[in-house]
VEXBAKE-873124 format. One line per field, with one value per residue (C-alpha): x, y, z; residue in one letter; residue number from 0. Coordinates in nm, 4 decimals, always signed. Each point is the difference from the previous one (the first is absolute). Last residue first. Example, Ala and Ser with C-alpha at 12.3 -4.5 7.8 and 13.67 -1.06 7.14 Angstrom:
xx: [+1.3670|-0.1370] .
yy: [-0.1060|-0.3440] .
zz: [+0.7140|+0.0660] .
res: [S|A] .
n: [1|0] .
% end
This chain:
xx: [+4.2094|+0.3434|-0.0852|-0.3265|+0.2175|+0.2395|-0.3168|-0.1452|+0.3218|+0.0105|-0.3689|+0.0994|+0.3289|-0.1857|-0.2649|+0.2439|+0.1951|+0.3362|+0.2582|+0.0438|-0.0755|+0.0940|-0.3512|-0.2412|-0.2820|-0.0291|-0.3298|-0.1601|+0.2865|+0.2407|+0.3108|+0.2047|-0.0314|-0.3548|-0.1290|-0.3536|-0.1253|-0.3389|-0.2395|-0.2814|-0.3552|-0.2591|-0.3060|-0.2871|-0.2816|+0.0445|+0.1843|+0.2544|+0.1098|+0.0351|+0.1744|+0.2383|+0.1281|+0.0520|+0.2150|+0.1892|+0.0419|+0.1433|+0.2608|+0.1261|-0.0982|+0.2840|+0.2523|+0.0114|+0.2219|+0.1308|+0.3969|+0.1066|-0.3237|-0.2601|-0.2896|-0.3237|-0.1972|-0.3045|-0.3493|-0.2596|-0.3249|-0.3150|-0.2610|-0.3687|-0.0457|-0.3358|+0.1847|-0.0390|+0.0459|+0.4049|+0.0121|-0.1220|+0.2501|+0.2694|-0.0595|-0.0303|+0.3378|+0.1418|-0.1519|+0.1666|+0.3221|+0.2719|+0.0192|+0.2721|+0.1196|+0.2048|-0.1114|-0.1792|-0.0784|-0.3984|-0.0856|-0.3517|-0.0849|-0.3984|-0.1959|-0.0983|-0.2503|-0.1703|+0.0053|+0.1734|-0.0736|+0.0485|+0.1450|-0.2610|+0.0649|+0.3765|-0.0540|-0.2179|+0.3124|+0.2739|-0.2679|+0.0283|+0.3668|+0.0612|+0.1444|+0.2423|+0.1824|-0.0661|+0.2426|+0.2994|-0.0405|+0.2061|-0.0817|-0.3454|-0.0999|+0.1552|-0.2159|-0.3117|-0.0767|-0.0798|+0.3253|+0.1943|-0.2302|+0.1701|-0.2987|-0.0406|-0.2270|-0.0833|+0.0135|-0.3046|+0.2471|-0.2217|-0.2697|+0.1924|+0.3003|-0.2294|-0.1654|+0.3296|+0.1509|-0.1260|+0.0433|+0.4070|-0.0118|+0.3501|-0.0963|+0.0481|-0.1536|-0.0840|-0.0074|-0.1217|-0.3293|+0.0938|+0.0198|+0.3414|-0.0416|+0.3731|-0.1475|-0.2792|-0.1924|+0.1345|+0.0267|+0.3696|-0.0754|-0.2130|+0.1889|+0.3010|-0.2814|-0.1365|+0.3694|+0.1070|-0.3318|+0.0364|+0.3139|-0.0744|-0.2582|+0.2851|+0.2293|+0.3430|+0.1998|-0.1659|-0.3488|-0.1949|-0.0604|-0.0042|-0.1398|+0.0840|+0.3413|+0.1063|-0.2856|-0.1897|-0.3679|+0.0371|+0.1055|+0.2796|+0.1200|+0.3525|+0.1038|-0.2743|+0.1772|+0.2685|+0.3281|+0.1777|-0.1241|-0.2355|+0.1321|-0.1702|-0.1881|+0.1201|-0.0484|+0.4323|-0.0243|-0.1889|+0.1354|+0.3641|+0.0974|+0.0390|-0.3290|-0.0815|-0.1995|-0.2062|-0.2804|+0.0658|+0.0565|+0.3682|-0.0134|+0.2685|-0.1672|-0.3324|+0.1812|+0.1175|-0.3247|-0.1504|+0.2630|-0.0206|-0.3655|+0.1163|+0.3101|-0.2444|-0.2653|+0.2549|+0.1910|-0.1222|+0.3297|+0.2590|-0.1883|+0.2855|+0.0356|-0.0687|-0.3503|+0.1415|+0.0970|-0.3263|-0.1176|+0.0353|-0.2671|+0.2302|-0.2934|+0.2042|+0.1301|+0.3438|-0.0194|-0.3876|-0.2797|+0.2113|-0.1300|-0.0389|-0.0307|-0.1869|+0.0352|-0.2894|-0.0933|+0.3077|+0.1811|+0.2059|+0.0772|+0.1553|+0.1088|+0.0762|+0.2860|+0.0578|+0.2984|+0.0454|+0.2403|-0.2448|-0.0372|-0.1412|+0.1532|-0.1179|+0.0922|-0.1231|-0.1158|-0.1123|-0.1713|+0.0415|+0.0323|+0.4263|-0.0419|+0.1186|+0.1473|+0.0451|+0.1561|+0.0453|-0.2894|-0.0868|-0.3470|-0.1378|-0.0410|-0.1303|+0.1305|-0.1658|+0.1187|+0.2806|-0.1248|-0.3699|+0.1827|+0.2188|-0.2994|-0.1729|+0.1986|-0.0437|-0.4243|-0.1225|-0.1624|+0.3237|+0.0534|+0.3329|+0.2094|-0.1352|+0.1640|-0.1024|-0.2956|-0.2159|-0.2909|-0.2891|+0.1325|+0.2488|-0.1012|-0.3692|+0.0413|+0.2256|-0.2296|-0.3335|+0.1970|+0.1282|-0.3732|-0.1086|+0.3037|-0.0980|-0.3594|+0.1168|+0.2862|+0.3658|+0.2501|+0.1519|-0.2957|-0.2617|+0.2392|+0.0084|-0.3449|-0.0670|+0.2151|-0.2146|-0.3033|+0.1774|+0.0759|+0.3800|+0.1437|+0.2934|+0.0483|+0.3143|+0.0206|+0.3247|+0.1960|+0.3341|-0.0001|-0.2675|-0.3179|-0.0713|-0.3431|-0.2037|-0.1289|-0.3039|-0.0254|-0.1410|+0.0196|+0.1607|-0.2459|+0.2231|+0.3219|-0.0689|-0.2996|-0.1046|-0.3657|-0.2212] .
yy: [+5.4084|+0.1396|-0.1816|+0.2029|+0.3309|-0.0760|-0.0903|+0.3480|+0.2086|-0.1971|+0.0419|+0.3768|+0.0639|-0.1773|+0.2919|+0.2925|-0.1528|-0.2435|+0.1656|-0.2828|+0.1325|-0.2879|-0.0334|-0.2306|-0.2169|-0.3569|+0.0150|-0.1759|-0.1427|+0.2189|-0.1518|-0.0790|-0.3445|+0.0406|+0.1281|-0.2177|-0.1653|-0.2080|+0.1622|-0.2804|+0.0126|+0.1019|+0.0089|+0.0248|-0.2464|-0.1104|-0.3264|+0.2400|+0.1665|-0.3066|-0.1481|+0.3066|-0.0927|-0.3402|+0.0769|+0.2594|-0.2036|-0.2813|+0.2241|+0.1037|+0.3743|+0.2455|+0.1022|+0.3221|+0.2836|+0.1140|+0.0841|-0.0466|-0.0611|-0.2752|-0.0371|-0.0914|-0.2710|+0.2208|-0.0657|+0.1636|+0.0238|+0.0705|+0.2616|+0.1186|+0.0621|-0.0818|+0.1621|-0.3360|-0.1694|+0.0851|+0.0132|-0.3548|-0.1262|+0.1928|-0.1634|-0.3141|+0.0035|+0.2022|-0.3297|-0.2177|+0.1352|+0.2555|+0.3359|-0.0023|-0.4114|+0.0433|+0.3235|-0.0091|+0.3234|+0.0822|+0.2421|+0.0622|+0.0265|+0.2252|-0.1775|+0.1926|-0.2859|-0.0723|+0.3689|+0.2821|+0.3383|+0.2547|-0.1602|-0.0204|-0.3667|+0.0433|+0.3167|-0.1917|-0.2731|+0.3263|+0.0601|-0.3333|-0.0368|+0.2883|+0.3129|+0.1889|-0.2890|-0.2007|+0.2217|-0.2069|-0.2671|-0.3276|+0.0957|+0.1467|-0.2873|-0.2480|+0.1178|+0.1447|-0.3657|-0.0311|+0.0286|+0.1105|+0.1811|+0.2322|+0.1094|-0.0146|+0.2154|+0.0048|+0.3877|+0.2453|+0.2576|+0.3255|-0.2027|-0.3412|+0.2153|+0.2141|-0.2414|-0.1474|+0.3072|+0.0108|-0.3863|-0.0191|-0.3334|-0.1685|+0.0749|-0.1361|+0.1449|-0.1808|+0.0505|-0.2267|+0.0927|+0.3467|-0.0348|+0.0840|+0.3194|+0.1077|+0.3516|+0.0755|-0.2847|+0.1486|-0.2733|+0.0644|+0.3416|+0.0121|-0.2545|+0.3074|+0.1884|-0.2086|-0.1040|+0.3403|+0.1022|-0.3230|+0.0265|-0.1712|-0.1870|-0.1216|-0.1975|-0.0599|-0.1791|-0.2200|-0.1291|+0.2667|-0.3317|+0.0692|-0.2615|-0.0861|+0.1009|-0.2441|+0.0772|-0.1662|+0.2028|+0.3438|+0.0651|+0.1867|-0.1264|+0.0749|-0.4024|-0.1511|+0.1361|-0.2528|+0.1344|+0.0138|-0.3618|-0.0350|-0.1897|-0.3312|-0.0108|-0.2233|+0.2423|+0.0668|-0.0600|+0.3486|+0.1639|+0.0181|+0.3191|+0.3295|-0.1065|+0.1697|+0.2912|+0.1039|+0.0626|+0.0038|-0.3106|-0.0897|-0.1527|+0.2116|+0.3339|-0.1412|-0.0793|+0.3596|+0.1467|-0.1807|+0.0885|+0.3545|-0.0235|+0.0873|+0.2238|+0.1911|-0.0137|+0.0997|-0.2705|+0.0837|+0.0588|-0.1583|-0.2541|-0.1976|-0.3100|-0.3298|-0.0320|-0.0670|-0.3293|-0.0854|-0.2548|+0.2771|+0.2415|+0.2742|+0.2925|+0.2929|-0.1071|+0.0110|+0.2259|+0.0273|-0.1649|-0.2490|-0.2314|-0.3902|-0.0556|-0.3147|-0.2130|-0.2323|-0.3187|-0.2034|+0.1882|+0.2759|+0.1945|+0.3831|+0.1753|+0.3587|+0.1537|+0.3147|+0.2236|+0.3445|+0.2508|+0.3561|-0.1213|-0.3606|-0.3040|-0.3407|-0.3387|-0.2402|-0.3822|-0.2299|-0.3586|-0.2519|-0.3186|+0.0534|+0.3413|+0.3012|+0.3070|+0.3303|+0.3294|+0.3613|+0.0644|+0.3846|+0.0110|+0.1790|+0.3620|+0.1485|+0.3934|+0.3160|+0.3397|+0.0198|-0.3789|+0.1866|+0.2444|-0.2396|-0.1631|+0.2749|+0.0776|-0.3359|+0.0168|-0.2555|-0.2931|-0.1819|-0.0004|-0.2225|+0.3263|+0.0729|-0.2956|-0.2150|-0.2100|-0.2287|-0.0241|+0.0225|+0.2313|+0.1855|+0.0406|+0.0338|+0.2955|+0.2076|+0.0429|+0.0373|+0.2269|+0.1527|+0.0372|+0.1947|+0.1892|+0.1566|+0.0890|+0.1726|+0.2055|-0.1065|+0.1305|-0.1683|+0.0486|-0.1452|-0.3134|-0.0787|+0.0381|-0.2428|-0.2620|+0.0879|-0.0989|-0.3327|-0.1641|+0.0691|-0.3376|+0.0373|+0.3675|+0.1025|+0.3706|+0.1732|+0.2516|-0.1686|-0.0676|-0.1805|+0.0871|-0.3477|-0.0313|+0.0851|-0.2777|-0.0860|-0.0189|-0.3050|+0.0419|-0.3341|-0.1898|-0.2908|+0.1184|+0.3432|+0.2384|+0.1034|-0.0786|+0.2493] .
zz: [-1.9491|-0.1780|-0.3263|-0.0445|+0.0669|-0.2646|-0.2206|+0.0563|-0.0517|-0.3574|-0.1006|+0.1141|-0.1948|-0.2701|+0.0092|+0.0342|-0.3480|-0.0328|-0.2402|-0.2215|-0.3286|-0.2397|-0.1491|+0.1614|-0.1656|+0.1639|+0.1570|-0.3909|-0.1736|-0.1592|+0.2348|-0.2999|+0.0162|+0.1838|-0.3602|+0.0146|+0.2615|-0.0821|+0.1800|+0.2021|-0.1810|+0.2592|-0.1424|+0.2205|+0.0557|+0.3342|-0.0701|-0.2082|+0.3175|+0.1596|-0.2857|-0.0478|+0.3720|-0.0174|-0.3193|+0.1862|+0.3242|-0.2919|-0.1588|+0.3623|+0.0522|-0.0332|+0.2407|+0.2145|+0.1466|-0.2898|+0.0131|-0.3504|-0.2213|-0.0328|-0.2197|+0.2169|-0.2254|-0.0900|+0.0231|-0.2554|+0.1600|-0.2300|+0.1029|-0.0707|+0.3291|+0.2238|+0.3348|+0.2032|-0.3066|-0.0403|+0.3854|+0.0659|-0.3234|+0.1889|+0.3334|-0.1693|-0.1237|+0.3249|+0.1576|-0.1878|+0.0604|-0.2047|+0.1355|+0.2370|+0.0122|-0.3124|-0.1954|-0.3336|-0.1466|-0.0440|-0.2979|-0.0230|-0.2908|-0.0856|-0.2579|-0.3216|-0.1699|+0.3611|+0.0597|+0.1743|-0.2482|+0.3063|+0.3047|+0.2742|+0.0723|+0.0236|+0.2177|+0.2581|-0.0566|+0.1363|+0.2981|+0.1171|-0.0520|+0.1595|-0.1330|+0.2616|+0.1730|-0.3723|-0.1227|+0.1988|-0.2759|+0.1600|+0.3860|-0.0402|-0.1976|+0.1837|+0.3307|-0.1838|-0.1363|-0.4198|-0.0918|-0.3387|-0.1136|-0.2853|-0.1886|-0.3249|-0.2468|-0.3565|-0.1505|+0.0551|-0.0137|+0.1151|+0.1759|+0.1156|+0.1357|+0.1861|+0.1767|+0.0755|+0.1557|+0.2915|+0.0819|-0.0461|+0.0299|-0.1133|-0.3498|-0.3983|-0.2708|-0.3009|-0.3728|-0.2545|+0.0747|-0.0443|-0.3921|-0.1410|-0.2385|+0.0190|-0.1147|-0.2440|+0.2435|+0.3114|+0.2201|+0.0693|-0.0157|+0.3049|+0.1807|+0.0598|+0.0938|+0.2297|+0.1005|+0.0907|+0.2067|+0.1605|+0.2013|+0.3029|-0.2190|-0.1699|+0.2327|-0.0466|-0.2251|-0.2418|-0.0054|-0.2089|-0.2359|-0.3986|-0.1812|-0.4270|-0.0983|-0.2355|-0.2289|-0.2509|-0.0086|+0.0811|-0.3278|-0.1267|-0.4017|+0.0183|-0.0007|-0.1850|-0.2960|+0.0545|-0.1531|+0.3813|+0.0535|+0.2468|+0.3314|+0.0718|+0.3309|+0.3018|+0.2921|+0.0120|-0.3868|-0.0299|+0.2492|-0.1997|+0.1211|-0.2102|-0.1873|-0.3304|-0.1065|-0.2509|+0.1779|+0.3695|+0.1891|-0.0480|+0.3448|+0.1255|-0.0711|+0.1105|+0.3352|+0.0025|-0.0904|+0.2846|+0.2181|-0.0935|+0.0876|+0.3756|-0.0279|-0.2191|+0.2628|+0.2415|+0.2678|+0.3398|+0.2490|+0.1839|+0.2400|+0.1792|-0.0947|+0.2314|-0.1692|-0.3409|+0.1442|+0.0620|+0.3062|+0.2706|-0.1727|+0.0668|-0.1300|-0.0933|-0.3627|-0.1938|-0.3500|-0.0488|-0.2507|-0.1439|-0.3121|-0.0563|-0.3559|-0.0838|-0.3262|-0.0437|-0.1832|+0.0636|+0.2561|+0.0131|+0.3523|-0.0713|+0.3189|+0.0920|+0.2046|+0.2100|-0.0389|+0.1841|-0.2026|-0.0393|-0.3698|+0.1282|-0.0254|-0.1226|+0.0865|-0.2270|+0.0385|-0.2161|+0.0359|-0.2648|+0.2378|+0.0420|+0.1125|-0.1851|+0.0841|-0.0778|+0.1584|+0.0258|-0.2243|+0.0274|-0.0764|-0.3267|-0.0478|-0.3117|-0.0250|-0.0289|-0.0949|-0.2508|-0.1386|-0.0455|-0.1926|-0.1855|-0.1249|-0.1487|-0.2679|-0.1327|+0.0196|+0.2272|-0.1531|+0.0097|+0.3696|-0.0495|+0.0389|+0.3538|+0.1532|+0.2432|-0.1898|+0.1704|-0.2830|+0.2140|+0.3057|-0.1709|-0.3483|+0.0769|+0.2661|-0.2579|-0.2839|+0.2755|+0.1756|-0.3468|-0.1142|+0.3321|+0.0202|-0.3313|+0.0501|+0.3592|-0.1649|+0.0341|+0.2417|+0.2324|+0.2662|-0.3171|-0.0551|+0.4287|+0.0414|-0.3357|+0.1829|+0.3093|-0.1911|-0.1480|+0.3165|+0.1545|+0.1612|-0.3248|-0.0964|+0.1573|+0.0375|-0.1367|+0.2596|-0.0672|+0.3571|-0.0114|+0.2584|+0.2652|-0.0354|+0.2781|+0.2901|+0.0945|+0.3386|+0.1701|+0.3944|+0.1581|+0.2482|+0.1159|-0.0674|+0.1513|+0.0097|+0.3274|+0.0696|+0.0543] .
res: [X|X|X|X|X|X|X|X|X|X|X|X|X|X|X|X|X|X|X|X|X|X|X|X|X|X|X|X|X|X|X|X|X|X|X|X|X|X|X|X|X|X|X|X|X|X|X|X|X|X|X|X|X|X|X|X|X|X|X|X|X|X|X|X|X|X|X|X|X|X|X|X|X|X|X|X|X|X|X|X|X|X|X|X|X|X|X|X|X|X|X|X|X|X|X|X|X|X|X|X|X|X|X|X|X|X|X|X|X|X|X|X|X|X|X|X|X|X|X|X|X|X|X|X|X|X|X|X|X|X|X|X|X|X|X|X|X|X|X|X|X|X|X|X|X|X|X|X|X|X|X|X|X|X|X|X|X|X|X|X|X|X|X|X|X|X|X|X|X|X|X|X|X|X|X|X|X|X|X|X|X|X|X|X|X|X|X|X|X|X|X|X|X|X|X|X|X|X|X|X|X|X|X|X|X|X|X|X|X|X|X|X|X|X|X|X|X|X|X|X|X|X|X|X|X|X|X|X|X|X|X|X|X|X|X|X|X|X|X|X|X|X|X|X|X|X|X|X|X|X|X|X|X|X|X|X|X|X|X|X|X|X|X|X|X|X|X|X|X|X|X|X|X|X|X|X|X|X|X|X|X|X|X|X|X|X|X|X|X|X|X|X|X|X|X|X|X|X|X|X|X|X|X|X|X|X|X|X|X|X|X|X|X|X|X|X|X|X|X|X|X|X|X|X|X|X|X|X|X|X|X|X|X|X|X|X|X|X|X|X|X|X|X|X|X|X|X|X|X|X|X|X|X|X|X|X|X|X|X|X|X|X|X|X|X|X|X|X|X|X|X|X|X|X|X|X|X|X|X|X|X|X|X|X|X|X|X|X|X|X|X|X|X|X|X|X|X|X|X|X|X|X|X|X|X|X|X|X|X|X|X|X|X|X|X|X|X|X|X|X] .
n: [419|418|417|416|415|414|413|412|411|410|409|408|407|406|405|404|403|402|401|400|399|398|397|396|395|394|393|392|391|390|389|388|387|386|385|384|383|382|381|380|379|378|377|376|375|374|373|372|371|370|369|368|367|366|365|364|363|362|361|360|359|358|357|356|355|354|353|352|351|350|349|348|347|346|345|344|343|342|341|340|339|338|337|336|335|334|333|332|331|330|329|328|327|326|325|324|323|322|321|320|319|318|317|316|315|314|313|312|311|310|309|308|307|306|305|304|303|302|301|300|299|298|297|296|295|294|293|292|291|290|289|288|287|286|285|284|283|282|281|280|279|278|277|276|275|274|273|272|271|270|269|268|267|266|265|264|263|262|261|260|259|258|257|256|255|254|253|252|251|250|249|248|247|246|245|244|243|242|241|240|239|238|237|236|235|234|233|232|231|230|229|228|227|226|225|224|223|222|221|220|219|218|217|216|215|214|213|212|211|210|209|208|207|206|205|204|203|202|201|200|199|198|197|196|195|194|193|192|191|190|189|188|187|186|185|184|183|182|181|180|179|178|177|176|175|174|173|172|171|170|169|168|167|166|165|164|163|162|161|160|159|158|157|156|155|154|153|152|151|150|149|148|147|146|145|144|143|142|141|140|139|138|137|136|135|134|133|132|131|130|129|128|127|126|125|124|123|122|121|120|119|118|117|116|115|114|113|112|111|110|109|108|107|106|105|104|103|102|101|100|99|98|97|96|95|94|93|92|91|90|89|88|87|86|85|84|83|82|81|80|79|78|77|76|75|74|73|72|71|70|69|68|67|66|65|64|63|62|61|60|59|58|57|56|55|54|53|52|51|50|49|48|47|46|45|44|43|42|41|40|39|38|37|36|35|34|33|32|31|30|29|28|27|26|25|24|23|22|21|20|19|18|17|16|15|14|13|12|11|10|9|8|7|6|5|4|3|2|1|0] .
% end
């Protein structure tokens, strides 16, 4: 068996945190344990039922944070559901904004850890790019996340708490308006605060449009969290986004990615990176334990993989690592090899203090997309977005600098590669 470390870390879901005040937060709780919760305080079954059902609306389709604004609840009621239960939000410790739109927040926990999450506008799409654990175990040696330490899974709460909280800032519940100004950031015009139009919820016209599981960490090491965090995204009395707008990003975590396309059944990406053992092995250690081989078999098995639901593969661009014709072709070879219904999006590396590689020339990346392209797959190159305030895609790192087991290791190795 092998010993679990930072290449095979054990998943273990992970309790939430009790208050001190003794109240249960309700946000990451589905509707049935909401109605648990009601009948344990106190009410009978036929009344917890309706005030789930009450309650469950006004947080998770109309946002609100306060039991007072749950108008369909009897007066006396509401301060014994505020005695009792609260609605948690994310600790924002910080905001920033890029010069192309792009915003970045850094978010803390209740037990005092902070992890971040990243909102990229464009013109026809505003994408929300959401954590999955505080630090990560897997020291992919391109990603700046990868030199933290793993702290912990973040809770489904913690989790669609930074969907709520980007809705919150958005002004996308009814009746609400925008506490940043997204919309001239992806060139819409703002409703006026008189504008009908502007409590009318439809899932047509929204800021928030794609959610990517693409932030820190990686989620299939803590999928039962981000299933059911997922869950009530997609929930259709809840935030009711569709799951093709969703994706889920891994490094290759094969086991679990039959199960993530049966009980999520969410878009997947794949964080490639190389398409040779050697590179691979050196810039996403998890391909030691999951081969590339054996990771594609699990590409082409994926659960609801089609020419209209391609599986990404994410591919940075590293100078003279990853970059050559022949990784080009190799990857087009591989791509048909396994018959997968894929599209490769390459990435210009983004750089950080103390990274150990460049990015692909501007014309190496161009030759390379045109290989890839010349096989028939699409292989648009990223444009990078956020790099200002290092948001950009292998830039996410909190201020925790307390270096983990696993970058103690990559680091022991490296001293010993120098040494001959």
């Amino acid at each position: 068996m092998a010993i679990p470390g930072h290449i095979d870390p054990v998943p273990v879901p992970r309790e939430v945190t009790a208050r001190s005040d003794g109240r249960v937060d309700l946000i990451g709780l589905p509707r049935a344990r909401i109605a648990s919760l009601l009948a344990e305080a106190g009410l009978d079954a036929k009344a917890a039922k309706l005030r789930s059902r009450q309650v469950y609306h006004w947080l998770y389709h109309r946002g609100v944070t306060d039991f007072e604004a749950m108008t369909d609840i009897a007066k006396a009621m509401r301060p014994w559901l505020a005695e009792r239960f609260v609605i948690g939000r994310p600790e924002i410790i910080e905001a920033q904004v890029s010069t192309d739109g792009t915003r970045k927040w850094l978010l803390r926990t209740s037990d005092a850890h902070d992890y971040e999450m990243v909102f990229i506008p464009d013109e026809t799409r505003g994408t929300l790019c959401v954590s999955s654990q505080v630090g990560c175990t897997l020291n992919c040696r391109f990603c700046h996340t990868g030199t933290m330490r793993l702290v912990r899974n973040l809770t489904p709460g913690e989790i669609v708490g930074q969907v709520m909280l980007a809705r919150d800032a958005l002004g996308e519940w009814p009746g609400s308006a925008p506490l940043l100004d997204a919309p001239a950031a992806i060139g819409e015009p703002a409703l006026d605060d008189d504008d009908e139009e502007a409590s009318e919820y439809t899932a047509d016209g929204r800021l928030l449009t794609n959610i990517v599981m693409m932030g820190m960490g990686e989620p299939l090491y803590n999928f039962e969290h981000v299933r059911d965090a997922l869950q009530l995204v997609m929930d259709g009395e809840g935030l009711a986004l569709s799951k093709r707008r969703i994706t889920l990003s891994t490094s290759g975590v094969v086991p679990m990615m039959a199960r993530a396309g049966a009980e999520i059944g969410v878009n997947l990406a794949v964080s490639l990176h190389s398409v040779t053992k050697e590179v691979r092995d050196e810039i996403v250690p998890l391909n030691r334990k999951y081969g590339i081989e054996e990771l594609l078999q699990a590409c082409a098995d994926y659960p609801g993989a089609s020419n209209a639901r391609r599986i990404t593969f994410e591919y940075v661009m590293l100078k003279d690592k990853n970059d050559s014709d022949e990784d080009a072709r190799e990857l087009v070879r591989l791509i048909k090899h396994y018959k997968l219904p894929a599209k490769v999006n390459l990435i210009p590396f983004n750089p950080w203090p103390g990274a150990q590689y460049e990015c692909s020339t501007p014309d190496r990346i161009k030759r390379f997309s045109q290989i890839v392209f010349g096989g028939g797959i699409s292989a648009p190159v990223r444009t990078p977005r956020g790099r200002d305030i290092d948001a950009a895609c292998g830039q996410l790192k909190t201020a925790s600098e307390r270096k983990s087991r696993a970058e103690l290791d990559r680091l022991a190795e490296e001293k010993q590669a120098a040494l001959g």
